[in-house]
N, C-alpha and C positions, 0 to 999 in steps of 0.2 A: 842600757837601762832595761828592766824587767818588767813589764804590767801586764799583770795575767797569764799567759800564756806566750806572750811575745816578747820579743824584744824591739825596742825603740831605739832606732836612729838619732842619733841627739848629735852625732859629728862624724864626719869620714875623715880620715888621714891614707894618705898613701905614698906610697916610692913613687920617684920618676919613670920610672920601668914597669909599673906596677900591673897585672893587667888589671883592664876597667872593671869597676863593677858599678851598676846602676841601681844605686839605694837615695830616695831624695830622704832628705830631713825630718823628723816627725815621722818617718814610714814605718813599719811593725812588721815585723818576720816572725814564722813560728819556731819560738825554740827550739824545736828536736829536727830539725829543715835545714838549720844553717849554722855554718862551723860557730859563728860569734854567738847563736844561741846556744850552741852546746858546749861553749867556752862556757856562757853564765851560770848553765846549769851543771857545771864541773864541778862550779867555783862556790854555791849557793850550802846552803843547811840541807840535810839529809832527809829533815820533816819536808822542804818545800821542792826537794828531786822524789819523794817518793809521792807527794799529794802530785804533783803533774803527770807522773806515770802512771797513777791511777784511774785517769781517762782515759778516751780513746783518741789515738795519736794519726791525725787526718795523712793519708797520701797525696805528695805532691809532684810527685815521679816515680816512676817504677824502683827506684832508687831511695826512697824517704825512708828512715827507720821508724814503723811502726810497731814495732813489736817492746816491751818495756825491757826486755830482756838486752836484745837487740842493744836499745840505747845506753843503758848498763855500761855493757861492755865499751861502748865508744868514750862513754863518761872515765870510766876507769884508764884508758888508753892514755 
């Protein structure tokens, strides 16, 4: 689910196999951070992928796509 700028954990499913990942319930990821945010905003209307690109996009590892361009292309991918 999408609020704001993040997305919200509302359920985890996973494989037996799966590796772990540590998301609690109710938690909030930044969109352009995390593969399931950048699922949303693949998936979202073009007015509300380009109003989010039009701020500035916080780094959270050397690794974060901050640049809109950048995200663009991973959206496209």
């Amino acid at each position: 689910m999408v609020e704001g700028r993040e997305s919200v954990v509302i359920e985890k499913l996973s494989a037996r196999d799966a590796i772990t990942t540590y998301h609690r319930l109710g938690g909030r990821l930044p969109l352009h951070a995390t593969t399931g945010g950048l699922i949303l905003l693949a998936h979202a209307e073009q007015k509300i992928r380009d109003a989010f690109l039009a701020a500035p996009l916080r780094a959270y590892t050397p690794y974060t796509p901050t640049e809109p361009d950048m995200v663009r292309r991973l959206l496209a991918a």
